[in-house]
KETOR-774701 format. One line per 5 residues: number of its first residue (from 1); for each residue x, y, z of C-alpha. Coordinates in steps of 0.1 Angstrom, whole numbers, plus 5000, padded with zeros to 4 digits. Example, Ala and Ser with C-alpha at 12.3 -4.5 7.8 and 13.67 -1.06 7.14 Angstrom:
BEGIN
1	5123:4955:5078 | 5137:4989:5071
This chain:
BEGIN
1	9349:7905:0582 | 9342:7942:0575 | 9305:7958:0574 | 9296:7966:0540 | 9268:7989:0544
6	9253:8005:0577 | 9216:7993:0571 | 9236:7955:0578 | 9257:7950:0604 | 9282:7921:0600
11	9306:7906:0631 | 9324:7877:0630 | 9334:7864:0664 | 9366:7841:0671 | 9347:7808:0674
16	9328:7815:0640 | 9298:7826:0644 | 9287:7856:0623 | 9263:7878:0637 | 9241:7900:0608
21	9224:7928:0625 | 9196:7945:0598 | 9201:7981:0610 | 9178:8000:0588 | 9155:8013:0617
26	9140:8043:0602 | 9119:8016:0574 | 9119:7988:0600 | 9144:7965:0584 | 9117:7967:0555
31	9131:7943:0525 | 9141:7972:0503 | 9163:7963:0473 | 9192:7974:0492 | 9186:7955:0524
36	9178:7922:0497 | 9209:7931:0480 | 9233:7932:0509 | 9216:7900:0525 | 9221:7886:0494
41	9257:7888:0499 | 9263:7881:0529 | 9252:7848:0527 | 9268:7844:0502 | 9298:7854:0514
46	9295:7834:0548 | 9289:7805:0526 | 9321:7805:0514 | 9343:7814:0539 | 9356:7787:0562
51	9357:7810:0592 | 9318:7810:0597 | 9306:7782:0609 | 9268:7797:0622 | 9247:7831:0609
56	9229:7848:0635 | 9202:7868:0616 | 9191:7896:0638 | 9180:7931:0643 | 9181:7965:0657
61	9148:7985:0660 | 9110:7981:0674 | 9108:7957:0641 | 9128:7922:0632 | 9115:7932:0597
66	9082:7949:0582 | 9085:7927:0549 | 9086:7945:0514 | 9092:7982:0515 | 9059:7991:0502
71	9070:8029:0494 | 9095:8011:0472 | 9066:7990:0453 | 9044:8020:0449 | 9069:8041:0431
76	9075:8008:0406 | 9038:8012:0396 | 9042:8045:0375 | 9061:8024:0351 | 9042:8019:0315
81	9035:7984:0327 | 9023:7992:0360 | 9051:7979:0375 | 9049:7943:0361 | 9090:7943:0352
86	9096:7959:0387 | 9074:7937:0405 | 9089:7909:0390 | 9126:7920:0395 | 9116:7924:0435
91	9101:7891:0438 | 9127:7871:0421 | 9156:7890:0443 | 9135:7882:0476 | 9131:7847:0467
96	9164:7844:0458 | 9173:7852:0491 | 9152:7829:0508 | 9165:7802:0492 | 9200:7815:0498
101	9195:7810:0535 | 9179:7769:0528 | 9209:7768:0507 | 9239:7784:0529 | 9261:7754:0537
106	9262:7768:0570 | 9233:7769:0598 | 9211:7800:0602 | 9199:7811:0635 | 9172:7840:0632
111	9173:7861:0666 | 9137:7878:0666 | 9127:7908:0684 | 9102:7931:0678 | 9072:7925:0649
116	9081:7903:0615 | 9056:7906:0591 | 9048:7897:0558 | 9082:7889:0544 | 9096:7894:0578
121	9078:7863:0590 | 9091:7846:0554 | 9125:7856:0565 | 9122:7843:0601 | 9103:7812:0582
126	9133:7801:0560 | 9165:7802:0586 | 9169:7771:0600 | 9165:7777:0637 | 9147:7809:0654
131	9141:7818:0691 | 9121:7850:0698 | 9118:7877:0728 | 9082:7867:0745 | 9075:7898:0731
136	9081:7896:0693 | 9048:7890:0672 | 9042:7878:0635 | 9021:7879:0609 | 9011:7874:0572
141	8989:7908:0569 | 8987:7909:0528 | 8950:7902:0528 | 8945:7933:0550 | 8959:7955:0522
146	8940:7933:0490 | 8974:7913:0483 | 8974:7875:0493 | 9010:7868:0512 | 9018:7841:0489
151	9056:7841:0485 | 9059:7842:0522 | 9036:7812:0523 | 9063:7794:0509 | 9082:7789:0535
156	9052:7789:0565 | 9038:7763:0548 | 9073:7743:0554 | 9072:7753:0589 | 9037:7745:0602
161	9010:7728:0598 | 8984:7736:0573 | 8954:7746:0594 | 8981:7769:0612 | 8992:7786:0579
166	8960:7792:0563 | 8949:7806:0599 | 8977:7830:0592 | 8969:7836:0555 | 8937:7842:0557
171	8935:7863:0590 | 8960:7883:0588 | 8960:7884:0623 | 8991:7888:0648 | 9007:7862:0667
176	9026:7860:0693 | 9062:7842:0703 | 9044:7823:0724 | 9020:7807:0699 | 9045:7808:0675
181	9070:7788:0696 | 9038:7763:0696 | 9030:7756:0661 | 9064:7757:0651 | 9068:7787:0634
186	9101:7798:0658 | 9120:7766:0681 | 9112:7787:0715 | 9100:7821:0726 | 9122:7833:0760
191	9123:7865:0782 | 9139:7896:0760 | 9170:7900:0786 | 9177:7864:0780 | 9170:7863:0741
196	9208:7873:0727 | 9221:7845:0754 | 9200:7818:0746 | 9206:7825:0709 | 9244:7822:0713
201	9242:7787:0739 | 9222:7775:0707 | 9248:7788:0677 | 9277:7775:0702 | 9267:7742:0702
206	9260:7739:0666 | 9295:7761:0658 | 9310:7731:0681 | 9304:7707:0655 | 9321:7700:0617
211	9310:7722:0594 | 9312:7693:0569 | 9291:7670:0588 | 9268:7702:0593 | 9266:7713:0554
216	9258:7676:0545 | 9225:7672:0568 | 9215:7707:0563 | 9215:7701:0527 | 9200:7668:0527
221	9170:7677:0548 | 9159:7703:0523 | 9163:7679:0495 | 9148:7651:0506 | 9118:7671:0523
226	9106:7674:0489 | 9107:7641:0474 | 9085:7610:0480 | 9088:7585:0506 | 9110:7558:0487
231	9129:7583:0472 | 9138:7604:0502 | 9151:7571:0516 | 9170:7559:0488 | 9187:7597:0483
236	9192:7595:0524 | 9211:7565:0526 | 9237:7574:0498 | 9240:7609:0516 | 9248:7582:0546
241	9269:7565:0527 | 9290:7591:0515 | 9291:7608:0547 | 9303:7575:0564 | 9337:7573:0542
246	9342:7610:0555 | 9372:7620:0577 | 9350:7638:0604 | 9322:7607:0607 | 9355:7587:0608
251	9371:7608:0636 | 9339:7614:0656 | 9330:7572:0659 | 9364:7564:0671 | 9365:7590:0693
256	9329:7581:0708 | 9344:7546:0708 | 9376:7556:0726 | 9357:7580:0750 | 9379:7612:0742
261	9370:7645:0724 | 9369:7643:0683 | 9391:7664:0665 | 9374:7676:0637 | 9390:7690:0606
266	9359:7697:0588 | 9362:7674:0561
């Protein structure tokens, strides 16, 4: 897979797991339309290509990702409307992207170094996995600045605890891994020099597995997550069902039956 713009790195290595690297330094992997744009594609593009089996979301720089460019925003306001159309446009690309990552068949790992704020920490928020440096710190700063982080409350709010969010929300205050790693905001905070390794142990053993069997549960934790109680059970079990009569959930119980390794052929 070849890089399609420097401020995003892209790197597919032989056992299939695709390493984005946000590269725009200089605005601190700031969501600019460009950086949304070529995030955009790239998951979409991993998405659908059957080499990938695991996204590593990472990034060069003293920042993961400073959120919205706000240089960017300011310019939109000396639009006739004040930047209502521009504002809106911004907004609805972000959150397309966030949900593009919940909706990637394939697993997201986000590798965090350095400060995510703001959309940043929506970013961090929405892959599926994250381990930070002991270093890295987060935050949801808006109300600091007279604008309430509410997109990126979205997906806290689906992470952690209430309490924990609103603490966040309403503070503005900085966090560190540590903390982080304890109200669930990222799965564990680790020493810097060990950060890239750990990250690829954890993408191995997920890139180890079928991608089919992998697509299914990803995409049935985010749906049932939002339903009620009886209906997330009745959805789960058909999801079971179907993913019983599969060829890899056929493949892996014999082989755990007949002690040997599975042979998975992703379907």
């Amino acid at each position: 897979m070849t890089n399609h713009s420097d401020i995003l790195l892209r790197d597919l290595a032989p056992d299939g797991i695709l390493r984005l690297t946000m590269n725009d330094e200089r605005r601190r992997n700031a969501l600019s339309e460009a950086m949304l744009s070529e995030l955009g594609a790239a998951f979409a593009d991993a998405g659908a290509d059957p080499a990938v089996r695991v996204i590593v979301l990472a990034a060069n720089g003293p920042a993961f990702c400073a959120g919205h460019d706000l240089k960017e925003m300011t310019a939109g306001r000396q639009a006739p409307d004040r930047g209502r159309a521009y504002f809106e446009y911004v907004m609805a690309q972000c959150s397309g992207v966030m949900q593009a990552i919940v909706n990637c068949p394939k697993p997201v790992i986000a590798e965090v170094t350095g400060v995510a704020t703001a959309a940043g920490c929506q970013l961090v928020a929405s892959c599926d996995l994250a381990l930070a440096s002991d270093t890295a710190r987060f935050s949801t700063p808006g109300v600091h600045i007279g604008l309430f982080c509410s997109t990126p409350m979205v997906a806290l709010s689906r992470n952690v605890a209430s309490k924990h969010a609103m603490e966040m929300l309403l503070t503005g205050d900085m966090i560190s891994a540590t903390r982080a790693a304890e109200i669930g905001l990222v799965n564990d905070a680790v020493p810097e020099d060990a950060l890239r390794d750990a990250v690829a142990e954890m993408a191995g053993k997920v890139a180890a597995k079928s991608t089919m069997t992998l697509a299914t549960g990803k995409r049935a934790f985010y749906a049932q997550r939002e339903k009620p109680l009886a209906e997330a059970y009745d959805y789960a079990s058909q999801v079971m069902v179907d993913n019983m009569l599969a060829h890899d959930a056929e493949e892996g119980i014999g082989a755990f039956i007949e002690k040997r390794a599975a042979q998975w052929q992703d379907r």
